[in-house]
C-alpha positions as YAML, in Angstrom:
chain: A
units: angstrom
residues:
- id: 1
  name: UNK
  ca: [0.00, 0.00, 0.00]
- id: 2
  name: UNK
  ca: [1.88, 3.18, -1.04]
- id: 3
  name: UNK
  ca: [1.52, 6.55, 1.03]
- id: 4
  name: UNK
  ca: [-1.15, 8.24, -0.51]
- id: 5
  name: UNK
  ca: [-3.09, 5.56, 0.22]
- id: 6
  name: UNK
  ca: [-2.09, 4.64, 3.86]
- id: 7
  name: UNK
  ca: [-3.08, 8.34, 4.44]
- id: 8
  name: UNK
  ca: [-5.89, 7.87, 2.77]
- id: 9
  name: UNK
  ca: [-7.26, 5.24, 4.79]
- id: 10
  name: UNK
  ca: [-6.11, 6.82, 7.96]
- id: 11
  name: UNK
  ca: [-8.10, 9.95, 7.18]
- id: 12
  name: UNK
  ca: [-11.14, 7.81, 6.55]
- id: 13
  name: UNK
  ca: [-10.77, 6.09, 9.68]
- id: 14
  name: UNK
  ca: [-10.29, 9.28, 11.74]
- id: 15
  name: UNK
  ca: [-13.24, 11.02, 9.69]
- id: 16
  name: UNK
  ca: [-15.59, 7.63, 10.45]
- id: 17
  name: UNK
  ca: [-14.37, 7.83, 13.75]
- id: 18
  name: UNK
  ca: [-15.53, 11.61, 14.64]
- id: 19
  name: UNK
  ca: [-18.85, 11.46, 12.38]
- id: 20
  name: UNK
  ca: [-19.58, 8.26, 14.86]
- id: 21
  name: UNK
  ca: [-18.72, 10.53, 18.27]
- id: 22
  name: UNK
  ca: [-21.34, 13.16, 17.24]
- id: 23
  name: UNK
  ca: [-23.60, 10.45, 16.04]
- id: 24
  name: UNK
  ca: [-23.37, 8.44, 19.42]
- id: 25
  name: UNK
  ca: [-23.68, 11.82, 21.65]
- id: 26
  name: UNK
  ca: [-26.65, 12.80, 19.57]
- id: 27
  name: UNK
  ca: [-28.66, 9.63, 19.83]
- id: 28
  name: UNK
  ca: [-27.93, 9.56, 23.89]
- id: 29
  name: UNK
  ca: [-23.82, 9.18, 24.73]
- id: 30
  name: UNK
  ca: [-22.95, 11.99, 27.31]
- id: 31
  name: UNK
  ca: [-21.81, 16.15, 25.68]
- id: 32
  name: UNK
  ca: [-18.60, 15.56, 23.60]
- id: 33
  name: UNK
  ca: [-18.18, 12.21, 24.81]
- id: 34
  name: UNK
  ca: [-19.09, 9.76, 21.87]
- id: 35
  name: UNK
  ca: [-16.29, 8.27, 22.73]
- id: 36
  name: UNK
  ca: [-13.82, 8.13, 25.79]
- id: 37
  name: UNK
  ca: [-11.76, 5.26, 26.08]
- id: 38
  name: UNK
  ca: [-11.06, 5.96, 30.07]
- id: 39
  name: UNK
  ca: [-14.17, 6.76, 30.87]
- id: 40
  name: UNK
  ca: [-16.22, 4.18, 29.09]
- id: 41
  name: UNK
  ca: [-13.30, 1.51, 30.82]
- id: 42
  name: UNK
  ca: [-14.23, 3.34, 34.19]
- id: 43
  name: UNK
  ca: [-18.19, 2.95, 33.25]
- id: 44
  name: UNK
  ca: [-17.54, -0.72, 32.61]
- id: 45
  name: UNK
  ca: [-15.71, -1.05, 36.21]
- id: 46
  name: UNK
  ca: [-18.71, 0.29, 37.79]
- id: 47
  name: UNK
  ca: [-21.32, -1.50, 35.84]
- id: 48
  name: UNK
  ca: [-19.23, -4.59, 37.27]
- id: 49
  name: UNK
  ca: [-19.11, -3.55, 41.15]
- id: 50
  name: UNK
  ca: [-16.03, -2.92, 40.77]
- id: 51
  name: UNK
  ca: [-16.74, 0.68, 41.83]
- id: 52
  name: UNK
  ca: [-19.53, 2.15, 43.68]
- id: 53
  name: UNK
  ca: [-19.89, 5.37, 42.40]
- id: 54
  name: UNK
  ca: [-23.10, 5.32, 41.19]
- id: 55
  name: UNK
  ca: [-23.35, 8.08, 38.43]
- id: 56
  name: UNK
  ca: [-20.51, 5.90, 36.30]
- id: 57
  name: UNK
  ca: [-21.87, 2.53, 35.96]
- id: 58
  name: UNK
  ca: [-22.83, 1.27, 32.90]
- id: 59
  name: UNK
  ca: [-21.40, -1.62, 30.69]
- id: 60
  name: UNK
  ca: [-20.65, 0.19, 27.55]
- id: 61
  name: UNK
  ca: [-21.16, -1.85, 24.13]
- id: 62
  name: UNK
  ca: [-18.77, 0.70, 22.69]
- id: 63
  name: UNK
  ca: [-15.49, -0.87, 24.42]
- id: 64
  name: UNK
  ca: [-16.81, -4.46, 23.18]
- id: 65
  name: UNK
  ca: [-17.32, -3.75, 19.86]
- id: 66
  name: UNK
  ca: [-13.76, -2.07, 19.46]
- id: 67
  name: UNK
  ca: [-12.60, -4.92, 20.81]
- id: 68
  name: UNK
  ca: [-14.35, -7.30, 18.93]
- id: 69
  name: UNK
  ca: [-14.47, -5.48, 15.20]
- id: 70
  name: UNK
  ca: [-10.46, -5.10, 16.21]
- id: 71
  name: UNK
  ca: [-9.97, -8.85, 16.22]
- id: 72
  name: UNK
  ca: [-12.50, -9.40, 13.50]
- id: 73
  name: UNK
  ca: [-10.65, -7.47, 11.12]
- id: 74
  name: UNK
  ca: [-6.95, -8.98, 12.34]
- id: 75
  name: UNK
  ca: [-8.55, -12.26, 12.18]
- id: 76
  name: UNK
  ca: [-9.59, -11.08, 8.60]
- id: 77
  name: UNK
  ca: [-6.22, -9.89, 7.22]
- id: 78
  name: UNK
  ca: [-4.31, -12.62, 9.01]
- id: 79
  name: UNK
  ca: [-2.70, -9.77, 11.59]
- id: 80
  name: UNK
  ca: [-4.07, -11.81, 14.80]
- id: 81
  name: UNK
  ca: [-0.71, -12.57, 16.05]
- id: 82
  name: UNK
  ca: [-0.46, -13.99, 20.04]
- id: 83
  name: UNK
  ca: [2.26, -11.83, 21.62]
- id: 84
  name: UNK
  ca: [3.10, -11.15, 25.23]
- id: 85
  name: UNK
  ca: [5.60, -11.74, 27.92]
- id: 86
  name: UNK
  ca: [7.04, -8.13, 27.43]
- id: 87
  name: UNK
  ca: [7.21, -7.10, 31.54]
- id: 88
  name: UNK
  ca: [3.70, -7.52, 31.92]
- id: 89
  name: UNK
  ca: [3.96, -5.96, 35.88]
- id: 90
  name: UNK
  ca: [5.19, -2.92, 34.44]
- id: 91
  name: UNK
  ca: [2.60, -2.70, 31.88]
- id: 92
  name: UNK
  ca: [-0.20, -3.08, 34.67]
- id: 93
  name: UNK
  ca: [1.12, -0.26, 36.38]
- id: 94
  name: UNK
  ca: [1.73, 1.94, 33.56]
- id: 95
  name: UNK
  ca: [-1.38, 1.24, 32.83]
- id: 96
  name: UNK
  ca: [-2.86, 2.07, 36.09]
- id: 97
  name: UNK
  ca: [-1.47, 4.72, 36.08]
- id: 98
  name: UNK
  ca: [-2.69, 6.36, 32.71]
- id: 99
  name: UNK
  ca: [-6.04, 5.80, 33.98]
- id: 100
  name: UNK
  ca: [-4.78, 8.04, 37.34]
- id: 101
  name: UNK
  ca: [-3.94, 10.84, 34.95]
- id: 102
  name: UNK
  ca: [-6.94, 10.66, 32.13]
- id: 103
  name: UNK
  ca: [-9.91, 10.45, 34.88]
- id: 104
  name: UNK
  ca: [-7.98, 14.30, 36.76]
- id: 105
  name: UNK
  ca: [-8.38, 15.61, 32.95]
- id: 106
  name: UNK
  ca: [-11.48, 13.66, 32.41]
- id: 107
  name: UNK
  ca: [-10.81, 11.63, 28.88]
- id: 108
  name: UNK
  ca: [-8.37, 10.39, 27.33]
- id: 109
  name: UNK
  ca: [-6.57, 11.50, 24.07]
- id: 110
  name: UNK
  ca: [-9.81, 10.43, 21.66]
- id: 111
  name: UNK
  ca: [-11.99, 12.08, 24.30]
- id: 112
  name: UNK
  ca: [-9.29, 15.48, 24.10]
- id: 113
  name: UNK
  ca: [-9.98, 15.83, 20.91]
- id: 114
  name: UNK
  ca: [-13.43, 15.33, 20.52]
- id: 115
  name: UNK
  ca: [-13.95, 17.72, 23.09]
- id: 116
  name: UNK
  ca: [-12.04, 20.60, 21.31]
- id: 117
  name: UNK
  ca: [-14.50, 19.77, 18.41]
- id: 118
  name: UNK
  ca: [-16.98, 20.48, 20.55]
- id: 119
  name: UNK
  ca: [-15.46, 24.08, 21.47]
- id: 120
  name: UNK
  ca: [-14.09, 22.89, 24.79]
- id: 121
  name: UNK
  ca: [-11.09, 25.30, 25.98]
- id: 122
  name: UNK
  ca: [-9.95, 23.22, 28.63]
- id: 123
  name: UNK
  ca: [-9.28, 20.40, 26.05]
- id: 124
  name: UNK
  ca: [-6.44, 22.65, 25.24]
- id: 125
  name: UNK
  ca: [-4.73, 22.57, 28.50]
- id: 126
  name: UNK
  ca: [-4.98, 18.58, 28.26]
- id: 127
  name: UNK
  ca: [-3.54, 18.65, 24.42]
- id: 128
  name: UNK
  ca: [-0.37, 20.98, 25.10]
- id: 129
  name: UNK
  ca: [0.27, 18.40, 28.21]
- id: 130
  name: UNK
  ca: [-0.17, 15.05, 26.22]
- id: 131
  name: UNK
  ca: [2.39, 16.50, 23.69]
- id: 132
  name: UNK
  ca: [4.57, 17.27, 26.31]
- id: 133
  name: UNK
  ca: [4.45, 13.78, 27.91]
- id: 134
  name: UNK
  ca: [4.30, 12.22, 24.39]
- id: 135
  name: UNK
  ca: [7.69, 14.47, 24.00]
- id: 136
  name: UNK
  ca: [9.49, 13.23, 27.26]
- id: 137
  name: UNK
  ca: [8.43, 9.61, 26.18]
- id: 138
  name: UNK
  ca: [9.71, 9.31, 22.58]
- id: 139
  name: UNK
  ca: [13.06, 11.19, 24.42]
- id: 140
  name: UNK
  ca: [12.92, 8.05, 26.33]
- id: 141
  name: UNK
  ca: [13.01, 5.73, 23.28]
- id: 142
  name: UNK
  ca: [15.79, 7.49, 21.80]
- id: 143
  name: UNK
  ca: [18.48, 7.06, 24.72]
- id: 144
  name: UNK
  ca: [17.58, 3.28, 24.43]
- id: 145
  name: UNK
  ca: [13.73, 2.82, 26.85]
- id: 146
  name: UNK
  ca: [12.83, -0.78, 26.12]
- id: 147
  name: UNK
  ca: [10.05, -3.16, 28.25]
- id: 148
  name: UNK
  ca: [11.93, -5.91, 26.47]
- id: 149
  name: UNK
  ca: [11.26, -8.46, 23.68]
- id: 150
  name: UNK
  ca: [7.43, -9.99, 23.54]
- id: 151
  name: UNK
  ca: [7.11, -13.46, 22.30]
- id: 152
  name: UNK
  ca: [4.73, -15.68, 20.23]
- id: 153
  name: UNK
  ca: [2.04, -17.47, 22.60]
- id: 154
  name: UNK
  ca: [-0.64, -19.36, 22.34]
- id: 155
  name: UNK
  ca: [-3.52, -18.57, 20.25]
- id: 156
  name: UNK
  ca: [-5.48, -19.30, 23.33]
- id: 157
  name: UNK
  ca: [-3.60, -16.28, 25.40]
- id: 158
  name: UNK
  ca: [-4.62, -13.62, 22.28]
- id: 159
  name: UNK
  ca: [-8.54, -14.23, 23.10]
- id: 160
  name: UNK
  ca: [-8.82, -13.88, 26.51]
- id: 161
  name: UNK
  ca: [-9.80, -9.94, 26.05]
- id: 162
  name: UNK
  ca: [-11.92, -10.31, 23.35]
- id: 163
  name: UNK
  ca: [-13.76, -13.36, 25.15]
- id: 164
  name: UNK
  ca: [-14.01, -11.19, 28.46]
- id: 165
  name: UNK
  ca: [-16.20, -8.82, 26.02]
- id: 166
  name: UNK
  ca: [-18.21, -11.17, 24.66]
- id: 167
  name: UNK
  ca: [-18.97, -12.45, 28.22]
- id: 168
  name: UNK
  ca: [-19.70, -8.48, 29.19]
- id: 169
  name: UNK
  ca: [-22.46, -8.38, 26.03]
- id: 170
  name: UNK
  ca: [-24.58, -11.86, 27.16]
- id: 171
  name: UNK
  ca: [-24.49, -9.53, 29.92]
- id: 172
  name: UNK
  ca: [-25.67, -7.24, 28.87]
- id: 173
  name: UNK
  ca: [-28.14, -8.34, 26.77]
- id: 174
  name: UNK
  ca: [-29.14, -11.33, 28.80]
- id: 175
  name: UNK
  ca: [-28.62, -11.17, 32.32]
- id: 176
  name: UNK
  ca: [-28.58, -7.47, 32.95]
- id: 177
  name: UNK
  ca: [-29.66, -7.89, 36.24]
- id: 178
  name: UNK
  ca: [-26.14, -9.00, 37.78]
- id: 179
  name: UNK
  ca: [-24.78, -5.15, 36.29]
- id: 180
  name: UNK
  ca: [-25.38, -1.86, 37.60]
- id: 181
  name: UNK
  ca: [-26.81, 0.82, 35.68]
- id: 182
  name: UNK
  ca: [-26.59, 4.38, 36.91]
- id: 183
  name: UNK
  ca: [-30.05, 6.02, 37.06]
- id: 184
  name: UNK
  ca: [-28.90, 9.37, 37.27]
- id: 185
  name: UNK
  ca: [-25.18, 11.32, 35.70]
- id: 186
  name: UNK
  ca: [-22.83, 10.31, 32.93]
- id: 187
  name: UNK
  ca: [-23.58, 6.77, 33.25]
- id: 188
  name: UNK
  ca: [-27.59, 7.26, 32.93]
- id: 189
  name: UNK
  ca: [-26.61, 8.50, 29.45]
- id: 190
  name: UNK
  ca: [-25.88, 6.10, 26.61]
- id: 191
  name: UNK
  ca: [-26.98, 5.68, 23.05]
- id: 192
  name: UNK
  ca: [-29.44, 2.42, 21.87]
- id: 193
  name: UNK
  ca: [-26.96, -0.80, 22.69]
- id: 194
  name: UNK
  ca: [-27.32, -1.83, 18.96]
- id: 195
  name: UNK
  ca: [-26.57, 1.41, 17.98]
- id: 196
  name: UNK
  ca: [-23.19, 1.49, 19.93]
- id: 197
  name: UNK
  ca: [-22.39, -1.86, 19.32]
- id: 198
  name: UNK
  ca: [-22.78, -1.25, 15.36]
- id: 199
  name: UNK
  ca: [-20.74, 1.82, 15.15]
- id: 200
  name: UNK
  ca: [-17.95, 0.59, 16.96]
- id: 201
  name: UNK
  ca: [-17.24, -2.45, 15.61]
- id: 202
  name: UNK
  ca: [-16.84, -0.98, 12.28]
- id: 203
  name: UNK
  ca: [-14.39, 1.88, 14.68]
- id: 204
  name: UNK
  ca: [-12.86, -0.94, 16.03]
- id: 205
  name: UNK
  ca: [-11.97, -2.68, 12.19]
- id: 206
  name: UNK
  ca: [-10.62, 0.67, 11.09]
- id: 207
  name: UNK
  ca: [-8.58, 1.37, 13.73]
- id: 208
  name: UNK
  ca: [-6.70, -1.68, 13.54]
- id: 209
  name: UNK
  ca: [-6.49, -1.28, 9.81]
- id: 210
  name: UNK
  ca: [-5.31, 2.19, 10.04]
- id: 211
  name: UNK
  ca: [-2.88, 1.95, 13.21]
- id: 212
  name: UNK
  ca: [-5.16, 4.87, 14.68]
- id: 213
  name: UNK
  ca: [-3.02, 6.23, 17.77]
- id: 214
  name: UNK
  ca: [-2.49, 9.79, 19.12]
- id: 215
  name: UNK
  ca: [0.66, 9.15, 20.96]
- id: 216
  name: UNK
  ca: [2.03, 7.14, 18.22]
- id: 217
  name: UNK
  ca: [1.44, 10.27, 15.63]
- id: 218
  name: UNK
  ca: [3.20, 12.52, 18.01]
- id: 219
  name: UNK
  ca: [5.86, 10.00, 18.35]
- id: 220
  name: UNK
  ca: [6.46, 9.55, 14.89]
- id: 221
  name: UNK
  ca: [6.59, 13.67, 14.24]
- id: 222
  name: UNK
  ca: [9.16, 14.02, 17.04]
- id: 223
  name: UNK
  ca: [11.24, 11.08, 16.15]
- id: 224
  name: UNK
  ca: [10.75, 10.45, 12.39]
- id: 225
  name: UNK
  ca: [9.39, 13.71, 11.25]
- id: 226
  name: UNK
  ca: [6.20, 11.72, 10.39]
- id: 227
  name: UNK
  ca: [2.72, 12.75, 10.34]
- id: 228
  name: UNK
  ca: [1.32, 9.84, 9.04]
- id: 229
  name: UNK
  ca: [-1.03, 8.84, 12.07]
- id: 230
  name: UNK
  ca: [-2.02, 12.80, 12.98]
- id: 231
  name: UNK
  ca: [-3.91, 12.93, 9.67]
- id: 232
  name: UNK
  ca: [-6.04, 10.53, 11.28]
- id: 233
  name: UNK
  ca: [-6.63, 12.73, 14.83]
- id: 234
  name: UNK
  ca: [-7.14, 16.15, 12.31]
- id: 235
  name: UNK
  ca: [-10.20, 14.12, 10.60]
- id: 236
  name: UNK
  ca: [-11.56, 13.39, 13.73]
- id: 237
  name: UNK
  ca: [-11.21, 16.66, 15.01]
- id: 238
  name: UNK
  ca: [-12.55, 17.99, 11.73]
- id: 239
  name: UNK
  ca: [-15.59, 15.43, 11.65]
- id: 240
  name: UNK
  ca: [-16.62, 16.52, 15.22]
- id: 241
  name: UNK
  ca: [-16.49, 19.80, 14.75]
- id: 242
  name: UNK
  ca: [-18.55, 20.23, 11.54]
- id: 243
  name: UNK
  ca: [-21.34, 18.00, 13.10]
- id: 244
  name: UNK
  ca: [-21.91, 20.13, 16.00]
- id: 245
  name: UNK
  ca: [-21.67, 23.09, 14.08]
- id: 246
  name: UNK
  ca: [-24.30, 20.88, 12.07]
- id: 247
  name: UNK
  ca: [-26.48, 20.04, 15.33]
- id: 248
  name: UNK
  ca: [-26.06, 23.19, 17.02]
- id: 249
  name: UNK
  ca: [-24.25, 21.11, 19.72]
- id: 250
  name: UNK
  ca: [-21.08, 23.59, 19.30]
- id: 251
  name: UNK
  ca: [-20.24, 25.98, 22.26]
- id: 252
  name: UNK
  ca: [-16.78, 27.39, 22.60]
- id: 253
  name: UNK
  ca: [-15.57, 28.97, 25.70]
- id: 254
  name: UNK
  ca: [-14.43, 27.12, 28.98]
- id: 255
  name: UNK
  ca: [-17.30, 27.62, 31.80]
- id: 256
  name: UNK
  ca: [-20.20, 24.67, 31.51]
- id: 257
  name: UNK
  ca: [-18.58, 22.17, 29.33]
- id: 258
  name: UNK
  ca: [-20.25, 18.68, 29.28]
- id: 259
  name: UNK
  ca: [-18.68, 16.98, 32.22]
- id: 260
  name: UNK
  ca: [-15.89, 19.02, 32.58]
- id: 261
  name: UNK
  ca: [-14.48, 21.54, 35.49]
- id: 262
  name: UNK
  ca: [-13.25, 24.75, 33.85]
- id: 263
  name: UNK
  ca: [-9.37, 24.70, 33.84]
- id: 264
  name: UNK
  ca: [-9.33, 28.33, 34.62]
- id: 265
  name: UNK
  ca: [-10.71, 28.05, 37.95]
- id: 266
  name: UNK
  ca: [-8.57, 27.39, 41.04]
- id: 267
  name: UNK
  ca: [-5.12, 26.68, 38.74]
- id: 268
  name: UNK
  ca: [-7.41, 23.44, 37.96]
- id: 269
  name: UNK
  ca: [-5.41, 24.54, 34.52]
- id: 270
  name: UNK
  ca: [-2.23, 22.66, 35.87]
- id: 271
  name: UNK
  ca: [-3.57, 19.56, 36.95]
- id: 272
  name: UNK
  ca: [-5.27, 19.01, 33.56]
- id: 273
  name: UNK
  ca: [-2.21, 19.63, 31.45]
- id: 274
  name: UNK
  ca: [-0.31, 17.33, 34.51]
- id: 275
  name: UNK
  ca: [-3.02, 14.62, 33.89]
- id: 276
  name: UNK
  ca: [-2.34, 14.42, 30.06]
- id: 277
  name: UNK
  ca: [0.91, 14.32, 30.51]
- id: 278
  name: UNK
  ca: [1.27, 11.39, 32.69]
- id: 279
  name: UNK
  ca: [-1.32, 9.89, 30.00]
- id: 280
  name: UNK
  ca: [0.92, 10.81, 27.27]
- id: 281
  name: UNK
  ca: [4.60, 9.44, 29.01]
- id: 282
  name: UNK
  ca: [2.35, 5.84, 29.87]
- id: 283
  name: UNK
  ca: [1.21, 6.05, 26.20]
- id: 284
  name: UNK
  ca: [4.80, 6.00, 24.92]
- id: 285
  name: UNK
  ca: [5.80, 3.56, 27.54]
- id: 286
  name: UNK
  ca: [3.05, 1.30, 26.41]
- id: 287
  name: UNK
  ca: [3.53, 1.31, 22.70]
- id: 288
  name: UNK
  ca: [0.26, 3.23, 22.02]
- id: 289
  name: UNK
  ca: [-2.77, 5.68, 23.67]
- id: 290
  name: UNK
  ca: [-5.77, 3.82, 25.29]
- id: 291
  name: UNK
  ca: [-7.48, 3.41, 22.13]
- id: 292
  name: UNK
  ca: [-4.45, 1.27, 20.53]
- id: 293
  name: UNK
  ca: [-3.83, -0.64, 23.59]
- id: 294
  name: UNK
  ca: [-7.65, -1.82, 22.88]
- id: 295
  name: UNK
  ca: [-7.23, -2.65, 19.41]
- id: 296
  name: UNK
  ca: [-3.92, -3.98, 20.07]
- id: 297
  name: UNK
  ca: [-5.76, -6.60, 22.75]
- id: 298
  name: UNK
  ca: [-7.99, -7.64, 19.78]
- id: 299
  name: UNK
  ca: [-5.63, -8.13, 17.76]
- id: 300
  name: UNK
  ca: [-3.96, -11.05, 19.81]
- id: 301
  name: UNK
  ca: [-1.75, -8.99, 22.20]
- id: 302
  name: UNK
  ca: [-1.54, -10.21, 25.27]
- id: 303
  name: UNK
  ca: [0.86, -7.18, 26.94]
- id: 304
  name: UNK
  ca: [-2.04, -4.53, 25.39]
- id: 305
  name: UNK
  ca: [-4.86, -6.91, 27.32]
- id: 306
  name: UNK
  ca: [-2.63, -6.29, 30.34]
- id: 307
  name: UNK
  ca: [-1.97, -2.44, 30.16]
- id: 308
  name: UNK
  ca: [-6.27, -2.53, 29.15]
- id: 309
  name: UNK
  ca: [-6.53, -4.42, 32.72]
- id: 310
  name: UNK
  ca: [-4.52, -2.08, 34.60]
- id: 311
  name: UNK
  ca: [-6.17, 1.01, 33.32]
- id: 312
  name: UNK
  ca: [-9.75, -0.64, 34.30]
- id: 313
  name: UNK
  ca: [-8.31, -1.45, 37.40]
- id: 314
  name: UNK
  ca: [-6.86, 1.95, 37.48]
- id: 315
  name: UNK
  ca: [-10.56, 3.53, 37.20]
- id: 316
  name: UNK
  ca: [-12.25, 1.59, 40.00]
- id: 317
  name: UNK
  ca: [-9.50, 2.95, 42.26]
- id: 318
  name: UNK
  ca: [-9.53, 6.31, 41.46]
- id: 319
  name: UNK
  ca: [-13.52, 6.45, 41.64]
- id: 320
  name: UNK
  ca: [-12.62, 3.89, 45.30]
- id: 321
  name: UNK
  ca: [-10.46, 6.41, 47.03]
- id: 322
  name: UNK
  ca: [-11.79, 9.73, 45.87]
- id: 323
  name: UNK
  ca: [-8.86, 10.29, 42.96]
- id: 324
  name: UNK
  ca: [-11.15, 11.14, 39.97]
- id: 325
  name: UNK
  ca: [-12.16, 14.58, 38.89]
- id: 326
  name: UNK
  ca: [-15.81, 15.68, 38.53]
- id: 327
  name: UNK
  ca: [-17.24, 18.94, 37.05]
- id: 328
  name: UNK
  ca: [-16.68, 20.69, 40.04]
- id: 329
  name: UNK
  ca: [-12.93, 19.98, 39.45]
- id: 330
  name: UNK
  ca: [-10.30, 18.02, 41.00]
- id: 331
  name: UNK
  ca: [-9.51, 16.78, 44.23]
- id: 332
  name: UNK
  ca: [-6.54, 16.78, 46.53]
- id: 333
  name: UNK
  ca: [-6.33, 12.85, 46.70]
- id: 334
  name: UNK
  ca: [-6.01, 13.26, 43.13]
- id: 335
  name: UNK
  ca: [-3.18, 15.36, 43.14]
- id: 336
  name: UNK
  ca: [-1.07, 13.21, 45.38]
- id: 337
  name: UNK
  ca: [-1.79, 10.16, 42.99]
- id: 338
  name: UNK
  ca: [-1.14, 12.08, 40.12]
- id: 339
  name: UNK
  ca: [2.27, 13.21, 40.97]
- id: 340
  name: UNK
  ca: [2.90, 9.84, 42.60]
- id: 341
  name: UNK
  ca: [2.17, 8.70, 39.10]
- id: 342
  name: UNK
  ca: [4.46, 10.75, 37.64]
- id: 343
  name: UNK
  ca: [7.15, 9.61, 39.71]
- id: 344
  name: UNK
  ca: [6.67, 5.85, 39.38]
- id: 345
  name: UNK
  ca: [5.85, 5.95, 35.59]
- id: 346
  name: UNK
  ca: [9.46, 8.31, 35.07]
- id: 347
  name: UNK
  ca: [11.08, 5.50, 37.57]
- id: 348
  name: UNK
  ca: [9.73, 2.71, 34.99]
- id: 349
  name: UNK
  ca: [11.35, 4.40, 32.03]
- id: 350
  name: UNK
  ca: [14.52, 5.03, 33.75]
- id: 351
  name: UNK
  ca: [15.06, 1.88, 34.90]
- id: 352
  name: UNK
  ca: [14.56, 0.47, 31.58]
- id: 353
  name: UNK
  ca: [17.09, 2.41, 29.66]
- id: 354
  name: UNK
  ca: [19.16, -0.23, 27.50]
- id: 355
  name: UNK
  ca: [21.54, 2.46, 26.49]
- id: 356
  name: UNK
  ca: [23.73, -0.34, 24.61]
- id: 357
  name: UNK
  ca: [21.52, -0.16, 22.02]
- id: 358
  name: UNK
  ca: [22.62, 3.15, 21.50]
- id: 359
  name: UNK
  ca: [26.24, 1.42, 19.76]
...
């Protein structure tokens, strides 16, 4: 496939991608949230008991289907290859961790930019810090950062993730009885299940196809002087913004965003850039943003199903101890396990500098 075409297909994928987030949010998904990797993942812990909070529980179809239409479309193409064994500890906590800082900005890079399609200012505070972290990351890779070698498995280690979903949607569908649903808040909001599932399995397909990843196209600028993967993140953007232009959903400014605090209140401004940036370091760390580490799972990788179990993990915590931020901004707990965060995720990369090979 020659360039013109991978960027092609990349832009398609991005543009599919952002025409689905206004479609979802206008048929029920919470304001400039048609999709939000870390905080459907911390819906999901909830709607499990993993959590108690009882605004954020909800078993979203959107997660399974990216899931699923990942590995339907690796199984497809013959790029369902069982990999793992690459320090999956680590991974778990850097994973954890990425969850810490995306639920004090509330979203994670997809989320980011969908919300600065909506006209969300404080998304801006949370873009200039992901770039910053995706910045100290790729530094990382070039003085040597490695999490070591992954290795074939078996093909029965590569479905574990995917088979957890499908478990989730008999759930769902069946049995919803053993889940909790919020009745009021974020997690009270949701598009028609079929709707959800539809739109993001065919996400899911095109994501893996088109290696979408915002941490990855940052990456590649800083390291390679490649933009390949940001054409994908500037359709989204693009698509979002048009349709709420389109469906009068558009409203610029930073005071009474859609499940947001305003950043310019209280130096809240700080811990939102902070929060992307520890999601943008973990990102680099991990090989990929939230969203690739999910189609990465479905596409047979068994560290990627690890650093997706540490972030759920991750969520039930922070919503546990009183970490996560709400519209009325962040909290003090939060800030402790955010720089704690930092600290342990910078400690991972350090000690995991194989400078020899540098020669």
């Amino acid at each position: 496939m020659g360039k013109t075409k991978d960027h092609l297909l990349v832009t398609i994928a991005g543009l599919v991608v952002g025409i689905g987030a206004v479609l979802l949010t206008a048929f029920g998904n919470p304001g400039n949230m048609g999709f939000c990797i870390a905080c459907f993942l911390r819906d999901i812990a909830g709607g499990v008991k993993l959590h108690s909070a009882e605004v954020v529980q909800y078993v979203r179809p959107e997660i399974i289907g990216l899931v699923l239409g990942a590995m339907l479309m690796a199984l497809g193409t013959g790029e369902f290859r069982v990999r793992g064994g690459s320090s999956p500890a680590l991974r778990f906590v850097i994973g954890f961790f990425v969850m810490v800082g995306a639920l004090m900005f509330l979203g994670c890079p997809l989320r980011m930019v969908i919300r600065l399609g909506g006209g969300d200012g404080n998304a801006l505070f949370g873009l200039a810090g992901f770039a910053a972290g995706v910045v100290v990351g790729s530094l990382f890779l070039r003085k040597g950062y490695s999490l070591k070698k992954a290795h074939p498995l078996g093909k029965l280690e590569g479905g574990v993730l995917p088979a957890v979903n499908v478990v989730l949607l008999v759930l769902l569908v069946a049995v919803p009885s053993v889940l909790a649903f919020s009745a009021e808040g974020p997690g009270s909001m949701h598009a028609p299940l079929l709707l959800s599932l539809g739109v993001s399995l065919v996400i899911g397909a095109l994501a893996q196809r088109a290696r979408l990843c915002m941490a990855g196209g940052i990456r590649d600028a800083v390291l390679l002087k490649d933009f390949h993967l940001l054409y994908g993140f500037a359709a989204i953007f693009a698509a979002v913004l048009v349709g709420n232009l389109i469906t009068g959903r558009f409203h610029a400014g930073f005071a009474d965003q859609p499940i947001a605090f305003n950043t310019l209140a209280d130096g809240n401004w700080l811990w939102a850039f902070l929060g992307m940036a520890l999601v943008g370091v973990g990102s680099v760390f991990l090989g990929g943003c939230p969203l690739r580490q999910l189609i990465l799972a479905g596409s047979g990788n068994s560290d990627s199903a690890i650093a997706v179990l540490g972030m759920t993990v991750g969520a039930a915590f922070c919503h546990n101890f009183g970490l996560a931020s709400s519209g009325a901004g962040t909290t003090t707990a939060g800030h402790i396990a955010l720089l704690l965060g930092l600290v342990v995720v910078l400690l991972i990369g350090w000690c995991n500098l194989h400078r020899e090979a540098q020669s």
